[in-house]
Backbone as a ProteinNet text record, in pm:
[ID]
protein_1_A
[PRIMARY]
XXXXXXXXXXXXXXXXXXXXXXXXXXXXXXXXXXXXXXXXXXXXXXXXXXXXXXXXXXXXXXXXXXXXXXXXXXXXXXXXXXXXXXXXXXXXXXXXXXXXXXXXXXXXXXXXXXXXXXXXXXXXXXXXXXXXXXXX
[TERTIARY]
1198.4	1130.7	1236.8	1221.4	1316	1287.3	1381.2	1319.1	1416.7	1466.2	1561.1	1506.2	1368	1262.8	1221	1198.8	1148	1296.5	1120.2	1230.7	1291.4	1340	1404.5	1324.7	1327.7	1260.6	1081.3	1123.6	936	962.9	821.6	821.9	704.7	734.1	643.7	609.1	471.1	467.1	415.9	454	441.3	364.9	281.2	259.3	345	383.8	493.5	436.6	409	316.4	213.8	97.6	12.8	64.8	150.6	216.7	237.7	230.7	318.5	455.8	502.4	664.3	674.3	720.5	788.1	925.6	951	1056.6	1065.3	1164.5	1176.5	1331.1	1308.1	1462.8	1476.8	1541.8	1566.7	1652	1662.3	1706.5	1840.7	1894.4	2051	2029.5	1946.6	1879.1	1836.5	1750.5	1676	1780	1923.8	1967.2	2087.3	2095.4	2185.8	2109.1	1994.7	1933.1	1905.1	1911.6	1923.8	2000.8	2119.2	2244.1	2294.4	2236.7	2304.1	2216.5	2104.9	2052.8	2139.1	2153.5	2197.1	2189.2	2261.8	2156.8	2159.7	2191.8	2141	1951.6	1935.6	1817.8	1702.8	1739.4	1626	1554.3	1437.5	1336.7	1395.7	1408.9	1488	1622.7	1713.3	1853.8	1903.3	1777.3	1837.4	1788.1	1851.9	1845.3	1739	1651.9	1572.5	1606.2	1746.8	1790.4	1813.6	1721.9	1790.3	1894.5	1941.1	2006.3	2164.2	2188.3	2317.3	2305.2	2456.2	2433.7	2309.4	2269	2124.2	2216.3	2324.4	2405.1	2411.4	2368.3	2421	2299.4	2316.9	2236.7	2204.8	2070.1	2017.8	2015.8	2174.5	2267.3	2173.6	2155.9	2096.2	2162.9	2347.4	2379.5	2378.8	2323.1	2244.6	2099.7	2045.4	1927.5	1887.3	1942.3	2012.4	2014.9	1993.9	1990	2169.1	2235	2376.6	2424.8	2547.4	2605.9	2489.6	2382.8	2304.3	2151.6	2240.7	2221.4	2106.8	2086.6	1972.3	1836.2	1843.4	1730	1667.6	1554.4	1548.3	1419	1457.7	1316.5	1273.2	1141.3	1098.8	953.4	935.8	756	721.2	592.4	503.2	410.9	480.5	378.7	408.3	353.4	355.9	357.1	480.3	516.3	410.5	343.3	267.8	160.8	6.3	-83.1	-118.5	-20.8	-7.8	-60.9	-80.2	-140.9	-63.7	-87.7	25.5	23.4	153.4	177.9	205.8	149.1	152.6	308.7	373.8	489.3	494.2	603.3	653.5	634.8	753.5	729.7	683.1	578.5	480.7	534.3	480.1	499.9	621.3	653.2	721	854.8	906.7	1014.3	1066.4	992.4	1027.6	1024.1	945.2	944.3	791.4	748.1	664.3	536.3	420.6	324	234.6	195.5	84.6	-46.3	-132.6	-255.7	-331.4	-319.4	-476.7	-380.2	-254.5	-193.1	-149.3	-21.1	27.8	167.5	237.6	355.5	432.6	545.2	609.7	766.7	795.4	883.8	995.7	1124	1237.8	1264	1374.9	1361.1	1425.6	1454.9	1551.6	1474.9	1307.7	1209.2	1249.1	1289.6	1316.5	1207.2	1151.8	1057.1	1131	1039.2	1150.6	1016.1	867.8	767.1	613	569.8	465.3	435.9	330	378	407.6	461.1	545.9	688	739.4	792.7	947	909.2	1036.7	1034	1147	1169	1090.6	1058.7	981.1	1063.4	1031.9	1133.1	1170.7	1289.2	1353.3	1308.2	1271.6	1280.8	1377.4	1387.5	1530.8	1528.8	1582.8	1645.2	1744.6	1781.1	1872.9	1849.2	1958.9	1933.7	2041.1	2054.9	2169.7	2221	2333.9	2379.5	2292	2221.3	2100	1961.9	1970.4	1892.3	1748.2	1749.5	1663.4	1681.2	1501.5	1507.3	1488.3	1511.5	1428.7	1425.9	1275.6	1276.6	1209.3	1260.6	1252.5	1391.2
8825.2	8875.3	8912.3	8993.7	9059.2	9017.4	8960.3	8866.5	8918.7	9071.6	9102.9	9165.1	9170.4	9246.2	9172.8	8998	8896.8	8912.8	8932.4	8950.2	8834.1	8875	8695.9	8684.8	8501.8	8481	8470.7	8515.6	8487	8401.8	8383.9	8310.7	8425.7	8382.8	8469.9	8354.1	8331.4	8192.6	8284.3	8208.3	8287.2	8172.8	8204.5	8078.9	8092.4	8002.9	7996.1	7868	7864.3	7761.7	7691.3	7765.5	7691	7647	7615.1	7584.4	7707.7	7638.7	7761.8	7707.3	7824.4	7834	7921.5	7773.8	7872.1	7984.7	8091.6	8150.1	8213.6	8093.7	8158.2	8201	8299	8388.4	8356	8222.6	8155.7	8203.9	8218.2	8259.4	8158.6	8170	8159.1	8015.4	8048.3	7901.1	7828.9	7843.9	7739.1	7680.1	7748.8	7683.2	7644.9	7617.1	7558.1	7459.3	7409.3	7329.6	7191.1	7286.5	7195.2	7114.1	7210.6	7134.7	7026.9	7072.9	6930.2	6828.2	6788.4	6670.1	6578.8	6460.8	6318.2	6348.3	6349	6295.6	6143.3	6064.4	5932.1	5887.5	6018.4	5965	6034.9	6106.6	6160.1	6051.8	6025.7	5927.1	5920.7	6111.4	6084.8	6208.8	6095.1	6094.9	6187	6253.5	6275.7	6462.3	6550.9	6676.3	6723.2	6645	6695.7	6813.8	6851.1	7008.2	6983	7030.8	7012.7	7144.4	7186.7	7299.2	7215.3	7130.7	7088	6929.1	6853.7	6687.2	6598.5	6541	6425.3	6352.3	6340.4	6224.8	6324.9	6438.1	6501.5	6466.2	6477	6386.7	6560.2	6503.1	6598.3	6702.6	6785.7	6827.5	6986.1	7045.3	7186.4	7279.4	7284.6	7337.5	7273.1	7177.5	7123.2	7163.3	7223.2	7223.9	7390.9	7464.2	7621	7693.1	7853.3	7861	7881.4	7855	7869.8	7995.3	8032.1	8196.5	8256.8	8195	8282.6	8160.5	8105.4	7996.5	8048	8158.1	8175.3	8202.8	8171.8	8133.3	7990.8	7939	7826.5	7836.6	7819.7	7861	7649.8	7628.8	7547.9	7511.1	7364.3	7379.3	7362.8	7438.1	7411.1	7277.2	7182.4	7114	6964.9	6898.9	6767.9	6663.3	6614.3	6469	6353	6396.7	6259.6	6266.5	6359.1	6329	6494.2	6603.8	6680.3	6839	6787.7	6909.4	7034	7116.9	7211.3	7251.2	7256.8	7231	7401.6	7402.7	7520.7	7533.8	7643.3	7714.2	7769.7	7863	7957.2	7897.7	7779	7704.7	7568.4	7576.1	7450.3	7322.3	7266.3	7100.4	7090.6	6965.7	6918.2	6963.8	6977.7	7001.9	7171	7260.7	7416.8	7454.9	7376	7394.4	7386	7284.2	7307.5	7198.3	7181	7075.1	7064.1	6920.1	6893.5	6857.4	6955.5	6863.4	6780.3	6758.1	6663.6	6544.4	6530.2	6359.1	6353.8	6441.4	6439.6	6438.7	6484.1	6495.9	6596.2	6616.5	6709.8	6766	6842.7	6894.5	6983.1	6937.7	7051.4	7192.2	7246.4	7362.9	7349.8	7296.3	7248.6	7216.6	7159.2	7124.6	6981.3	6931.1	6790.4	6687.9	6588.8	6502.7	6446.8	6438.9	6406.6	6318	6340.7	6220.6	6257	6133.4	6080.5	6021.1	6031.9	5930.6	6023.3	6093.9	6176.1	6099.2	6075.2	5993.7	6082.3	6212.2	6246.6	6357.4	6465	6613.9	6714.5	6802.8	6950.9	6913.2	6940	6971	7084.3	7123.9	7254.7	7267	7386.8	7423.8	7478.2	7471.6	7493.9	7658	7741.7	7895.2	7913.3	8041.9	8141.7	8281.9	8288.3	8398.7	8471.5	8644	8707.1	8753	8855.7	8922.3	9014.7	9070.4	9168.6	9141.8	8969.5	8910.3	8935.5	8881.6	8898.8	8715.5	8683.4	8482.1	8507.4	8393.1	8365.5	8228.7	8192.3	8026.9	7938.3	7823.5	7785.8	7766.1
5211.3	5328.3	5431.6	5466.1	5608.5	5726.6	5764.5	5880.1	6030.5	6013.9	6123	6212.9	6190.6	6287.3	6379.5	6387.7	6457.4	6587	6718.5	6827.1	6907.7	6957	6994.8	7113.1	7108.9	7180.3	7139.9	6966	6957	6790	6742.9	6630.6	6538.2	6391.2	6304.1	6191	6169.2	6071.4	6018.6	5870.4	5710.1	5628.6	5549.3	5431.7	5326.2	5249.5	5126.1	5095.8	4937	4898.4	4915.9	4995.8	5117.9	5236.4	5280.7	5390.7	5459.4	5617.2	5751	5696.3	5727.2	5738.7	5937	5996.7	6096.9	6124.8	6139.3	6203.5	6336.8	6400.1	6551.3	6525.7	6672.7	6687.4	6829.5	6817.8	6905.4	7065.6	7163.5	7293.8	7313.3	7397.8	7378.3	7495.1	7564.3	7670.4	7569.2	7461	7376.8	7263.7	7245.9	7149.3	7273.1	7386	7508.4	7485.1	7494.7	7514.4	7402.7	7320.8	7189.7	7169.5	7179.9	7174.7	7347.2	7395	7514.5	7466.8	7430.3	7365.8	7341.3	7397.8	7288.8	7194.5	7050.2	6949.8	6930.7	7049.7	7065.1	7108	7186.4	7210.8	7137.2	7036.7	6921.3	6845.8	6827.4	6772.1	6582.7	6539.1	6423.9	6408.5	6388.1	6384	6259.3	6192.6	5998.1	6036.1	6035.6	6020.4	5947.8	5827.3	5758.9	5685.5	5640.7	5581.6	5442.6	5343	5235	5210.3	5293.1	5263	5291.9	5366.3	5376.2	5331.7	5325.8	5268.7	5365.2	5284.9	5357.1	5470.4	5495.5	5571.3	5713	5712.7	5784.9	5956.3	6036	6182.1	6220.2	6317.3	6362.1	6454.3	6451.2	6590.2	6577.9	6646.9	6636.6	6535.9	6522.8	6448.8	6258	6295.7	6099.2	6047.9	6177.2	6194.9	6129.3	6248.4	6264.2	6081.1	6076.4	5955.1	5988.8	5892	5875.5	5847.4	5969.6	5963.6	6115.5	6099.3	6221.7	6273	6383.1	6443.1	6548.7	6577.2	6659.5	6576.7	6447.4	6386.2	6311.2	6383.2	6308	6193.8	6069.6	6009.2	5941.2	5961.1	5934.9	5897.7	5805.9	5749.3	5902.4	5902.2	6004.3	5951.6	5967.7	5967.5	6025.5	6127.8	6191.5	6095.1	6128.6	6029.7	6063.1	6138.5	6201	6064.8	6086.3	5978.4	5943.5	5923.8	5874.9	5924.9	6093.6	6140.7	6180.2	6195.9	6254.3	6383.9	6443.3	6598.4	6656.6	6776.2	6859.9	6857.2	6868.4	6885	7004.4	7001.6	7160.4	7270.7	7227	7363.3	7374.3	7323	7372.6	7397.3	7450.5	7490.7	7568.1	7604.8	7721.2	7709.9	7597.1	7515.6	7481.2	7531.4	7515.9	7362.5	7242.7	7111.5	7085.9	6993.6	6954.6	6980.7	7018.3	7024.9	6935.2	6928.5	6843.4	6885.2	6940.5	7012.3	6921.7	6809.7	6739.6	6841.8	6803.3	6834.8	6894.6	6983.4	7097	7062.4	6923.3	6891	6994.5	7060.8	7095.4	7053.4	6992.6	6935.2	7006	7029.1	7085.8	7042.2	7087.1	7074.2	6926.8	6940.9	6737.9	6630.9	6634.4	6602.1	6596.4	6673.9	6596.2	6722	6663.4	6735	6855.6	6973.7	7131.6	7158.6	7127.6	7186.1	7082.1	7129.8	7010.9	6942.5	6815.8	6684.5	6578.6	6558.6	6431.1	6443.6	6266	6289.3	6256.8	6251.3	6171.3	6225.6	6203.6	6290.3	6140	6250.4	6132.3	6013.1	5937.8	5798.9	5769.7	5714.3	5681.7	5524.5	5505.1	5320.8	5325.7	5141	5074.2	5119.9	5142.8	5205.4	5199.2	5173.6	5198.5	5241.8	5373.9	5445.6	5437.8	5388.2	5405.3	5481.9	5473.2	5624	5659.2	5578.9	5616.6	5642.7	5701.5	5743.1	5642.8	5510.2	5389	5372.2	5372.4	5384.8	5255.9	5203.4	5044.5	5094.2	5033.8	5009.4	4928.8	4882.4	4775.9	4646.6
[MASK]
++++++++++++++++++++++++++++++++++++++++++++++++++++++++++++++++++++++++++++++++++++++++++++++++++++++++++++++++++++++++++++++++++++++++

């Protein structure tokens, strides 16, 4: 899928296997932001990427698709009890919210408040220089 059309600053969810797949084209404030985070005070500390080693902590650039960091593509779906959370923005956090439970998500997707116990999850992807995702 060609994903060099998504303008920045917005998101385009896709299904891939029944699941949303989010892709945002993240703003240069939202990945400033990411990155000044602690990652002391993140609820979870683990990147969720199977695209890089499991040991790797949850810094925006582990998060980030790799080579082109102003995109974050991730499952849409709330670690809490599996709902899917508003985007462009939402919640306290400038990322993503969950109204059934009250999860709120950074601009990195990673959990900042609630009961979700873990950050969005990343699927396995690859993105080229001609900005073409594959995933899976």
């Amino acid at each position: 899928m060609d994903i060099s059309d998504v303008s920045l600053g917005s998101q385009l969810t896709v299904m891939w296997n029944g699941r949303p797949i989010f892709i945002r084209h993240r703003t240069d404030q939202e990945i400033e932001e990411a990155r000044a985070e602690d990652i002391n005070n993140l609820i979870d500390n683990n990147a969720r990427n199977p695209n890089i080693a499991d040991v790797n902590l949850a810094t925006d650039a582990n998060r980030a698709v790799p080579n082109h960091d102003k995109f974050l593509i991730m499952i849409g779906i709330c670690t809490h009890l599996g709902c899917v959370p508003l985007g462009d923005g939402a919640g306290d956090f400038g990322g993503w919210f969950c109204p059934c439970h009250g999860s709120h998500y950074d601009t990195a997707g990673r959990i900042r408040k609630g009961p979700a116990p873990e950050n969005l999850h990343i699927p396995i992807l690859s993105v080229t220089e001609e900005m073409v995702l594959s995933i899976g």
